[in-house]
Z-matrix of the N, CA and C atoms (Angstrom, degrees):
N
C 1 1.442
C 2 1.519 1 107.17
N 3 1.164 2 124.02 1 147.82
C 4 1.521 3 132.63 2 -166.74
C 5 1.327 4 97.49 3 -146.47
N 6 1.254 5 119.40 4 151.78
C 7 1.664 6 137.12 5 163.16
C 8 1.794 7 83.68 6 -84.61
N 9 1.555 8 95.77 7 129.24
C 10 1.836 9 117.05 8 170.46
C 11 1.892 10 132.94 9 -81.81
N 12 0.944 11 123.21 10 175.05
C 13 0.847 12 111.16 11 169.23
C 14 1.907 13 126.64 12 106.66
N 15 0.924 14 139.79 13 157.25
C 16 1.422 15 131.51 14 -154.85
C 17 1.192 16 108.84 15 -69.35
N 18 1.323 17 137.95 16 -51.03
C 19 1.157 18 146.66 17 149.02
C 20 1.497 19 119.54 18 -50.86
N 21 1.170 20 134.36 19 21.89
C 22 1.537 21 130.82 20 -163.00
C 23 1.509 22 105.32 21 -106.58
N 24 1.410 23 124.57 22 127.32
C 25 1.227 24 134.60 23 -153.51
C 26 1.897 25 91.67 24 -89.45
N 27 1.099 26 121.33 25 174.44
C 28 1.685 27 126.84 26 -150.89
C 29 1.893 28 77.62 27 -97.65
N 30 1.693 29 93.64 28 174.00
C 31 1.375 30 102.83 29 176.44
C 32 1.500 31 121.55 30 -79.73
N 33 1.244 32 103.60 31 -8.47
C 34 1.867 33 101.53 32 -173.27
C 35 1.447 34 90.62 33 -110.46
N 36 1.009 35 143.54 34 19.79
C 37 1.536 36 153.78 35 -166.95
C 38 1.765 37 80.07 36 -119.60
N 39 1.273 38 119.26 37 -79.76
C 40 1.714 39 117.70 38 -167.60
C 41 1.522 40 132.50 39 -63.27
N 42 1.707 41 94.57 40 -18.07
C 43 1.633 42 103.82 41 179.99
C 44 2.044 43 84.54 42 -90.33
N 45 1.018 44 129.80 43 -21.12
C 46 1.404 45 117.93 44 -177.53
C 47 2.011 46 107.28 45 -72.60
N 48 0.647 47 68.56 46 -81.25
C 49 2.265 48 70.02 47 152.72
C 50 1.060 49 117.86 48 -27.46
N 51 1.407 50 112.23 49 -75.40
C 52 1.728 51 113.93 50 -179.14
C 53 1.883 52 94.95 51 -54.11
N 54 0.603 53 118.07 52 -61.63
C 55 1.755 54 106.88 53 -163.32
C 56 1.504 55 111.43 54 -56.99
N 57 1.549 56 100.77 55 -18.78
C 58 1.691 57 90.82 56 -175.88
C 59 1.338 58 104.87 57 -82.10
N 60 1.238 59 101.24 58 -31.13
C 61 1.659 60 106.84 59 171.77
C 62 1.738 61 124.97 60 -62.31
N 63 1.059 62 97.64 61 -40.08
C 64 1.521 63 109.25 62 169.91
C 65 1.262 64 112.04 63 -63.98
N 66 1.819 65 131.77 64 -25.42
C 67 1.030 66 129.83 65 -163.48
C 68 1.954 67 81.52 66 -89.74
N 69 0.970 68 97.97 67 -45.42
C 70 2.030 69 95.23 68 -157.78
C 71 1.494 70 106.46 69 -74.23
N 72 1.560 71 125.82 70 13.94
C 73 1.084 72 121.16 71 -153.40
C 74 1.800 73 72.26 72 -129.03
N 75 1.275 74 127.88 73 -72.30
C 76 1.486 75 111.62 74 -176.38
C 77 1.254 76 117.17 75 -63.34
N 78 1.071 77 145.84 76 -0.47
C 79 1.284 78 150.38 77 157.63
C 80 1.194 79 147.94 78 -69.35
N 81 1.714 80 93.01 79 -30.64
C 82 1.515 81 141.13 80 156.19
C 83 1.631 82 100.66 81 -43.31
N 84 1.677 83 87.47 82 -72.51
C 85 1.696 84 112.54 83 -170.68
C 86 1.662 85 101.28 84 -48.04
N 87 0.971 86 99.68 85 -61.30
C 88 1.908 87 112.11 86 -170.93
C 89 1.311 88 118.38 87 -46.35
N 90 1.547 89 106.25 88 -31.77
C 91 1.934 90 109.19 89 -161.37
C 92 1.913 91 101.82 90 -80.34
N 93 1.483 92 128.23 91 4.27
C 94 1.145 93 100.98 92 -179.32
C 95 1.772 94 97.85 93 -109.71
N 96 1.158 95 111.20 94 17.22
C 97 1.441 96 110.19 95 163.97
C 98 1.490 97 124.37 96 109.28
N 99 1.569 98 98.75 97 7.07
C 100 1.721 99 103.48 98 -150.42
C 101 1.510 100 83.35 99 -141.45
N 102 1.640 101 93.62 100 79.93
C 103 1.676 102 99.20 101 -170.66
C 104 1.549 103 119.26 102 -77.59
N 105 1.501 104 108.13 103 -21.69
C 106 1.385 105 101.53 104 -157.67
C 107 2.150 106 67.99 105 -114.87
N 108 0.784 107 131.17 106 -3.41
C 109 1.559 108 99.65 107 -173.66
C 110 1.661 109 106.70 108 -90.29
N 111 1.033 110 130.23 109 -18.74
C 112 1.593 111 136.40 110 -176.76
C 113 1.610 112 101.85 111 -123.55
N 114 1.118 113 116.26 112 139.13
C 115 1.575 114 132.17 113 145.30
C 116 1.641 115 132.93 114 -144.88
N 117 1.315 116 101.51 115 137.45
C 118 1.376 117 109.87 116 161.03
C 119 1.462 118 147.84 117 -86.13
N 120 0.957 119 132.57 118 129.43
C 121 1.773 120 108.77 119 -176.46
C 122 1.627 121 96.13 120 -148.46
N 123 1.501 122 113.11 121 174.71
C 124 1.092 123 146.09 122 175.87
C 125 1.421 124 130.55 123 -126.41
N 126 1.165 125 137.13 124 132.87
C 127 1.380 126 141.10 125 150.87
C 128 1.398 127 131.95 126 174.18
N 129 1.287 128 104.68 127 -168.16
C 130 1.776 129 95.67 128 -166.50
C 131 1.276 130 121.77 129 -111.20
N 132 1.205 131 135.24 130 -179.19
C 133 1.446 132 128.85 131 -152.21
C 134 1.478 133 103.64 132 -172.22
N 135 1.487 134 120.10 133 102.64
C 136 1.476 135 113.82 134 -167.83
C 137 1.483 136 115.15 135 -64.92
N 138 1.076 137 105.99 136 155.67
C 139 1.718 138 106.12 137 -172.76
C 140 1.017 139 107.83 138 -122.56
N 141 1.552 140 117.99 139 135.38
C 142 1.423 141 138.40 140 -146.47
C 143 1.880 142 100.11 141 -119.97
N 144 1.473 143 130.78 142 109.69
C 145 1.133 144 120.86 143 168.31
C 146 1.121 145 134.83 144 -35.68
N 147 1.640 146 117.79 145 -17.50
C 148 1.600 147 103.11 146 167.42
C 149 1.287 148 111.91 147 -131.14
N 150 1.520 149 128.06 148 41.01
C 151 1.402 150 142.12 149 176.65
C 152 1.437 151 105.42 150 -141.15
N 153 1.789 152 120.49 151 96.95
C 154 1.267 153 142.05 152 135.93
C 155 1.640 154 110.76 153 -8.62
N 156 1.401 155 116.36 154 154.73
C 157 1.282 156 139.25 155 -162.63
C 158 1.837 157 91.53 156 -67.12
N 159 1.390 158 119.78 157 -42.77
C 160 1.786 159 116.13 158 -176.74
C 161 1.522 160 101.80 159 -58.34
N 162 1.334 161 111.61 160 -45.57
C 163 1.533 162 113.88 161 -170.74
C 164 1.336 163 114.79 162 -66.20
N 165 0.998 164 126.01 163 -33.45
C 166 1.533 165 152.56 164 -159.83
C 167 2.094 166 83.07 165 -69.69
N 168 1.584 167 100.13 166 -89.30
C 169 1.120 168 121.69 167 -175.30
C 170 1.800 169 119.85 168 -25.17
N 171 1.466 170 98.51 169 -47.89
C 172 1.636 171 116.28 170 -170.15
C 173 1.491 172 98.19 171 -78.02
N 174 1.339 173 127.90 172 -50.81
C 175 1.329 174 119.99 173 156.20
C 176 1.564 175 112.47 174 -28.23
N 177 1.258 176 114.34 175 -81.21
C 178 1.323 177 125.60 176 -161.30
C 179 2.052 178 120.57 177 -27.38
N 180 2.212 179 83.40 178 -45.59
C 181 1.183 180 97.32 179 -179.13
C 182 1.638 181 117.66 180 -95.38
N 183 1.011 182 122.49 181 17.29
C 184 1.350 183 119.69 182 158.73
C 185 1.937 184 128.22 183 57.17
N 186 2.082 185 73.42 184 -81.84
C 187 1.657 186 103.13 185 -161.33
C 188 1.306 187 82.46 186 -75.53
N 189 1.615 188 166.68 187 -36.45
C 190 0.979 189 160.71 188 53.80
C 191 1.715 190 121.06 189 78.00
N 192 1.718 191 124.87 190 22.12
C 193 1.445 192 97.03 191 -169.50
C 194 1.386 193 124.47 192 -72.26
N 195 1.245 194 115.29 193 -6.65
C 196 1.564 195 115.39 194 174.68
C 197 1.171 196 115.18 195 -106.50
N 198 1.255 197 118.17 196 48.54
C 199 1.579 198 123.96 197 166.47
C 200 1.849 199 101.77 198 -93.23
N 201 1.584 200 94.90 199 127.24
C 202 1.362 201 97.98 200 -169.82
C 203 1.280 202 98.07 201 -155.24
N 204 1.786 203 118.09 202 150.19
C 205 1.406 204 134.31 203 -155.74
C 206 1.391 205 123.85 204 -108.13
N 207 1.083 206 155.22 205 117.10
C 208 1.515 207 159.86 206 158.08
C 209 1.571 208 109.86 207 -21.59
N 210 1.691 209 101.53 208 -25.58
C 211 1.533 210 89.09 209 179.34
C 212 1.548 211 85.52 210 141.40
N 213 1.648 212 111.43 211 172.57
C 214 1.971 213 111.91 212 -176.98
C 215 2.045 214 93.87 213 -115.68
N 216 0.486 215 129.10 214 116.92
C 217 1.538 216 126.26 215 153.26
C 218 1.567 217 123.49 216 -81.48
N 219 1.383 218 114.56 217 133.36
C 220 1.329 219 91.99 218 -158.64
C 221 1.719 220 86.84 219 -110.13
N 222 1.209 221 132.38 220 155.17
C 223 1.642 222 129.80 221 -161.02
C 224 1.782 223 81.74 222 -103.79
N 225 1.099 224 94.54 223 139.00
C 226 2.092 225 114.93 224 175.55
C 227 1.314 226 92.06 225 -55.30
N 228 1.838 227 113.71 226 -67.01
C 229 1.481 228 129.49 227 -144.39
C 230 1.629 229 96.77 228 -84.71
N 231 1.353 230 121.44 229 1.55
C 232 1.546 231 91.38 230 172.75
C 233 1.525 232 129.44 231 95.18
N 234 1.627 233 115.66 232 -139.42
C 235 1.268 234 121.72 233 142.20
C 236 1.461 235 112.30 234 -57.28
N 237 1.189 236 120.63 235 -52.10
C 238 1.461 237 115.28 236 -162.86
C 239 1.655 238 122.45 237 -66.57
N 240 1.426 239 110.67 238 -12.49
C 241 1.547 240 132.27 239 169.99
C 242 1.343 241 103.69 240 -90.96
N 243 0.989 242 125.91 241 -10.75
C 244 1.428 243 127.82 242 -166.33
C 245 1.336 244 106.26 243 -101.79
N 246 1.297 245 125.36 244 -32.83
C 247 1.731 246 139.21 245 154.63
C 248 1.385 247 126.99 246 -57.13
N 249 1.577 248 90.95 247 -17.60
C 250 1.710 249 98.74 248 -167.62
C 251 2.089 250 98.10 249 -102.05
N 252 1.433 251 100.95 250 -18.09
C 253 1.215 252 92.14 251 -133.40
C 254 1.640 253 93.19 252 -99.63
N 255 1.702 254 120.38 253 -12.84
C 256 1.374 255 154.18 254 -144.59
C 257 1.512 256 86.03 255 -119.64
N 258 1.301 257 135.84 256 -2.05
C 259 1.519 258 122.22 257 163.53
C 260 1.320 259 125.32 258 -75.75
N 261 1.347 260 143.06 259 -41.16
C 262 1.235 261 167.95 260 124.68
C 263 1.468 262 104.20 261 8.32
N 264 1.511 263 106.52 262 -51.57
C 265 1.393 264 129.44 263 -172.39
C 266 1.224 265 154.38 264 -72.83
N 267 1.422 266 102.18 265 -44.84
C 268 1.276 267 164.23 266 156.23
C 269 2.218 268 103.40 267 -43.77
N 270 1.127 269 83.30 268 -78.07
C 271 2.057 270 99.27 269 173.07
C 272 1.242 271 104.94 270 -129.18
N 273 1.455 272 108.66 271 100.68
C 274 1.057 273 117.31 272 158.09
C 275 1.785 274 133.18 273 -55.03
N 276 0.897 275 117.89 274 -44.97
C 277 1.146 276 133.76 275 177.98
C 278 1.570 277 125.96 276 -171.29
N 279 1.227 278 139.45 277 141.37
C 280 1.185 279 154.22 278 -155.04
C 281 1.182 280 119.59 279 -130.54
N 282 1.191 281 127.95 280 150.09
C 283 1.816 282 125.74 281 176.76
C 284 1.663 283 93.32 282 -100.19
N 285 1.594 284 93.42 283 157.37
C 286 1.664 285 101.14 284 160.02
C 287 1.696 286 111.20 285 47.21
N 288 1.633 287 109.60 286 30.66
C 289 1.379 288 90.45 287 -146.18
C 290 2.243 289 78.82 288 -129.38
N 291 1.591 290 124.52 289 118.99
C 292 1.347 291 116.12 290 -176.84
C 293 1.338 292 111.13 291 -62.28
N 294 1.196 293 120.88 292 171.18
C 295 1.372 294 128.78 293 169.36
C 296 1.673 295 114.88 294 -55.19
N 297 1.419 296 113.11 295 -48.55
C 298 1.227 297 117.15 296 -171.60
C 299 1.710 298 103.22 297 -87.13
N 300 1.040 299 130.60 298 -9.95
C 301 1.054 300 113.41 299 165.61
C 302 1.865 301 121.23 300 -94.13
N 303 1.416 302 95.07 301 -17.20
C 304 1.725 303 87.29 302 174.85
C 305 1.652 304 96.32 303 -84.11
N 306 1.549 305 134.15 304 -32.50
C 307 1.092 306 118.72 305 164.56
C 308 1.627 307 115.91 306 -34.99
N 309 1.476 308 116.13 307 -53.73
C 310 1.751 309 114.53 308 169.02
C 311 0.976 310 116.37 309 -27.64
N 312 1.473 311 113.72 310 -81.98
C 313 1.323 312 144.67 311 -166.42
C 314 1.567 313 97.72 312 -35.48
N 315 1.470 314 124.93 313 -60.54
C 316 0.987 315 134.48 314 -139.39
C 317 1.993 316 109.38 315 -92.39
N 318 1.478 317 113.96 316 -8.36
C 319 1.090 318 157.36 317 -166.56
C 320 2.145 319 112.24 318 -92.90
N 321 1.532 320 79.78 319 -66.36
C 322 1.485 321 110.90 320 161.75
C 323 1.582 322 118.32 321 -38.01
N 324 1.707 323 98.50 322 -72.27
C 325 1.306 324 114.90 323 -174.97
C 326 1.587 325 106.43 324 -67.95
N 327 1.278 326 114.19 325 -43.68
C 328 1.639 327 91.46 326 -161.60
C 329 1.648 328 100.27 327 -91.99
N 330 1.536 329 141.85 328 20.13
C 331 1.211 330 136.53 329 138.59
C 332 1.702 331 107.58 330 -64.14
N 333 1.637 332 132.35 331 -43.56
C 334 1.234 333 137.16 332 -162.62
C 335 1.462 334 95.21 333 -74.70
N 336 1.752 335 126.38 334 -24.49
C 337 1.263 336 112.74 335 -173.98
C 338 1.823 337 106.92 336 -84.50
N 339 1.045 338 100.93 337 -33.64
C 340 1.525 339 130.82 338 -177.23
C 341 1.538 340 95.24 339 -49.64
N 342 1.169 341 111.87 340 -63.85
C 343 1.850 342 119.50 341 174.31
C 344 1.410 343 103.64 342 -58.45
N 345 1.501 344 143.19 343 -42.80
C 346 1.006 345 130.92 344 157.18
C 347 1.704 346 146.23 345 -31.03
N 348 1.660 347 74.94 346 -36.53
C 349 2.108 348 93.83 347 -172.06
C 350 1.536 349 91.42 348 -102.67
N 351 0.696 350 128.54 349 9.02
C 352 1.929 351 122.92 350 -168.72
C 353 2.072 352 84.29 351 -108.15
N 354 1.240 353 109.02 352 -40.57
C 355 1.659 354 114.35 353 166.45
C 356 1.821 355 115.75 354 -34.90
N 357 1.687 356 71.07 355 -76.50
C 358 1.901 357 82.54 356 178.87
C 359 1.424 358 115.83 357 -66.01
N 360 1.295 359 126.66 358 -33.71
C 361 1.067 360 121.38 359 159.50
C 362 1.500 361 134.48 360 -70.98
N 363 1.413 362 112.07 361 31.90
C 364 1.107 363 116.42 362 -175.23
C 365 1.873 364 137.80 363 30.09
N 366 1.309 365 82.14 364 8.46
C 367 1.369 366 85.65 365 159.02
C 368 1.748 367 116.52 366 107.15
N 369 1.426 368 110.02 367 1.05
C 370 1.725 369 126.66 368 -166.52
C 371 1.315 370 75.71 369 -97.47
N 372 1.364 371 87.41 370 -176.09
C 373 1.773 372 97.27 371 -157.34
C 374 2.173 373 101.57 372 -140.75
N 375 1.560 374 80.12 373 -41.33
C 376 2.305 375 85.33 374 179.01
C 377 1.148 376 94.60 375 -62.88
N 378 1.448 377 114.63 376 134.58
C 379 1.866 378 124.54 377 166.87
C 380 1.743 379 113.82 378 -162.36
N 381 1.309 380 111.62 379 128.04
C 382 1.412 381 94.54 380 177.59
C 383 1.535 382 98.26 381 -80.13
N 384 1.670 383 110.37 382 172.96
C 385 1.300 384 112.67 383 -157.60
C 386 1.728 385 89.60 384 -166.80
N 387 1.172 386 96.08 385 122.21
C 388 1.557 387 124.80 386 -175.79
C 389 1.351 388 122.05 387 -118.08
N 390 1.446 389 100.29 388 139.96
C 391 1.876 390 106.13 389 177.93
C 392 1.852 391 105.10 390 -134.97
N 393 1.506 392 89.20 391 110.82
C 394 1.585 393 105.62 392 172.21
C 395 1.487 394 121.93 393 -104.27
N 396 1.447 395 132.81 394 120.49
C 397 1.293 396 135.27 395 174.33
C 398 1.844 397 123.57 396 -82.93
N 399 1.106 398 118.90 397 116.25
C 400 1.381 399 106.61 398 -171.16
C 401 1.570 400 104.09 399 -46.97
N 402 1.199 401 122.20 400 166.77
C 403 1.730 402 116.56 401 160.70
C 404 1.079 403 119.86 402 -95.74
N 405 1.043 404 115.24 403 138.34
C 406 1.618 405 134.13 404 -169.25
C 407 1.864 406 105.10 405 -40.85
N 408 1.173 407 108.28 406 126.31
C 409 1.772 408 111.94 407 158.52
C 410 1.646 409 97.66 408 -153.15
N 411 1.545 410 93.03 409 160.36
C 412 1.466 411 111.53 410 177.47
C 413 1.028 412 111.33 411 -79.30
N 414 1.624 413 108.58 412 128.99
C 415 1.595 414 129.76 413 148.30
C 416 2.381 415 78.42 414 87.22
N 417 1.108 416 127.79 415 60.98
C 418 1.019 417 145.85 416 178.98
C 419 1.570 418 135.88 417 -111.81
N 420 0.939 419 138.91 418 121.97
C 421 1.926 420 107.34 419 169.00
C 422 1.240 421 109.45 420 -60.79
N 423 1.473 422 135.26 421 142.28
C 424 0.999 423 143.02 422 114.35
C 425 1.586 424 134.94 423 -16.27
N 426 1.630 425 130.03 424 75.24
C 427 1.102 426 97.46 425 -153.90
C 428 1.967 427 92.56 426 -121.56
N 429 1.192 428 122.21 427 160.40
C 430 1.447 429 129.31 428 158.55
C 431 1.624 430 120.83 429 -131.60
N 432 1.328 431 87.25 430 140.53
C 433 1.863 432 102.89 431 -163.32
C 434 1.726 433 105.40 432 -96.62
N 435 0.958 434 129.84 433 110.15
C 436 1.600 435 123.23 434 149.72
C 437 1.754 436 115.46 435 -70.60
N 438 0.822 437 118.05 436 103.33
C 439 1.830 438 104.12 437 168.25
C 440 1.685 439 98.32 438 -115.96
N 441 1.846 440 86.08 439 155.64
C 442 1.628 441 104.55 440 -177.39
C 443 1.570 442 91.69 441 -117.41
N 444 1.079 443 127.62 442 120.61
C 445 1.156 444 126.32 443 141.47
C 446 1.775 445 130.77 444 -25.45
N 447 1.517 446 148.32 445 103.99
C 448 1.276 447 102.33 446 -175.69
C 449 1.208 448 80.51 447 -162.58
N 450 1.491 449 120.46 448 91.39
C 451 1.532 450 129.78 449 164.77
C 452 1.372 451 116.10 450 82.09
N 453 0.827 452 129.80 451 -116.42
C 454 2.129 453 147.47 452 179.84
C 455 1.281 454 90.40 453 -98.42
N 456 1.763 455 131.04 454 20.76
C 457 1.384 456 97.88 455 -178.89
C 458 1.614 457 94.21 456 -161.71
N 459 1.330 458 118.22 457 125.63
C 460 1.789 459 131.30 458 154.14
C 461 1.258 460 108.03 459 -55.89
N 462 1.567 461 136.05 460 117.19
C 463 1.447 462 112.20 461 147.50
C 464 1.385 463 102.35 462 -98.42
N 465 1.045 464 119.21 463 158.52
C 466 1.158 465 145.84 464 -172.63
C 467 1.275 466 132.43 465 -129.82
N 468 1.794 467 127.11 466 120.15
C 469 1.519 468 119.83 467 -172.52
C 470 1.948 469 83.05 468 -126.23
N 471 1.441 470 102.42 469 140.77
C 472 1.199 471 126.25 470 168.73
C 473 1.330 472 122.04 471 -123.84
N 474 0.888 473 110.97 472 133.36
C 475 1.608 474 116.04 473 -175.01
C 476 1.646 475 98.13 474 -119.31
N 477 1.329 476 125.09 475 135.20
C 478 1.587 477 123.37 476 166.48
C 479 1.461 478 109.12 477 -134.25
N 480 1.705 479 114.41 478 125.42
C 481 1.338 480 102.19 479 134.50
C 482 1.394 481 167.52 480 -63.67
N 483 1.045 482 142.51 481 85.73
C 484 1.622 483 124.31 482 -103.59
C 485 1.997 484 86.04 483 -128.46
N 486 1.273 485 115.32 484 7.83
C 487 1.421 486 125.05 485 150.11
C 488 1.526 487 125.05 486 -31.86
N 489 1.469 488 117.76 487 -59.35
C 490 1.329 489 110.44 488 148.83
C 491 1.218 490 134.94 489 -36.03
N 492 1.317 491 102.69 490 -60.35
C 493 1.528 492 103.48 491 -175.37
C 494 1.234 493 120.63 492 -53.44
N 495 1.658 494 125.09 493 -62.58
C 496 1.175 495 124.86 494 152.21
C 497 1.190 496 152.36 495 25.73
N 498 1.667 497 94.07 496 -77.82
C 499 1.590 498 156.71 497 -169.51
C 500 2.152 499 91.32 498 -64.69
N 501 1.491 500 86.99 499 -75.91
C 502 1.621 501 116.95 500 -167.56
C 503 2.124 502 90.53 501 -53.65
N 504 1.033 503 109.39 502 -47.68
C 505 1.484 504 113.44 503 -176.63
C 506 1.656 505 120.40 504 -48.85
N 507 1.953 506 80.81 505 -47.48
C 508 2.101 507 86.23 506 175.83
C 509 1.066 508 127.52 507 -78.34
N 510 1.657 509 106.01 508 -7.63
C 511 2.102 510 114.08 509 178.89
C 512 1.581 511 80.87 510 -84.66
N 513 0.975 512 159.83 511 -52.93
C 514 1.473 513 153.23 512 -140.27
C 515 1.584 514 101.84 513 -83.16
N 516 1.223 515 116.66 514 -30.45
C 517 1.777 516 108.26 515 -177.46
C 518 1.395 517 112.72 516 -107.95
């Protein structure tokens, strides 16, 4: 699967991107110490002309049939909501760490991810750009979806809190 189009970079060119991204996105998650309670990831998801970003997704996840959504929000600004909106996400939380400086941090990173997706995206800039919330269930991950629209292809950054799940794992043993 490839993002299309005249400018559209080859498929082992975009799965190389997506993975670097996937690498800087769980790594992100990992560096404040709370490896298995937060994660990030990346990737793509071919897009089908008459199956929406939910359809897309529920496909994707398969093993998954009750994966189900709060609803799609679609961001006004785009990429540029998508920079703003992936901070939250990105660093969750920090030790020893001020407000205004994890604001940095957090500022920092999602411009470096931003330079990332402008990669895979070969470099165009118009994109619709979506934010999906898993729906709430007990003893669950927490998960939220960014998707970019971008030709024959969803990319996709997910961020999950996976604290619940966890949680739900240690009442069970």
């Amino acid at each position: 699967m490839a993002v299309t189009g005249p400018t559209a970079m080859n498929v082992i060119e975009a799965q190389k991107e997506i993975a670097r991204l996937d690498g800087f996105l769980y790594g992100t998650a990992a560096m404040v110490g709370c490896i298995r309670g937060y994660s990030g990831s990346a990737y793509l998801i071919e897009a089908r002309d008459d199956a929406g970003i939910e359809q897309a997704l529920k496909g994707f996840y398969t093993w998954n049939p009750t994966l189900a959504f709060d609803g799609v929000e679609r961001l006004e600004r785009g990429l540029g909501s998508l920079e703003f909106d992936i901070r939250p996400f990105i660093v969750r939380q920090t030790p020893r760490t001020s407000d205004v400086d994890l604001s940095n941090l957090r500022a920092y990173l999602s411009f470096r991810v931003m330079d990332m997706v402008s990669l895979i995206l070969d470099g165009r800039r118009h994109f619709e750009v979506f934010r999906l919330h898993s729906a709430p269930r007990p003893a669950a991950s927490e998960c939220v979806f960014f998707c970019i629209k971008a030709d024959a292809a969803w990319v996709v950054l997910q961020f999950n809190d996976d604290i619940p799940y966890l949680e739900g794992l240690a009442r069970e043993t």
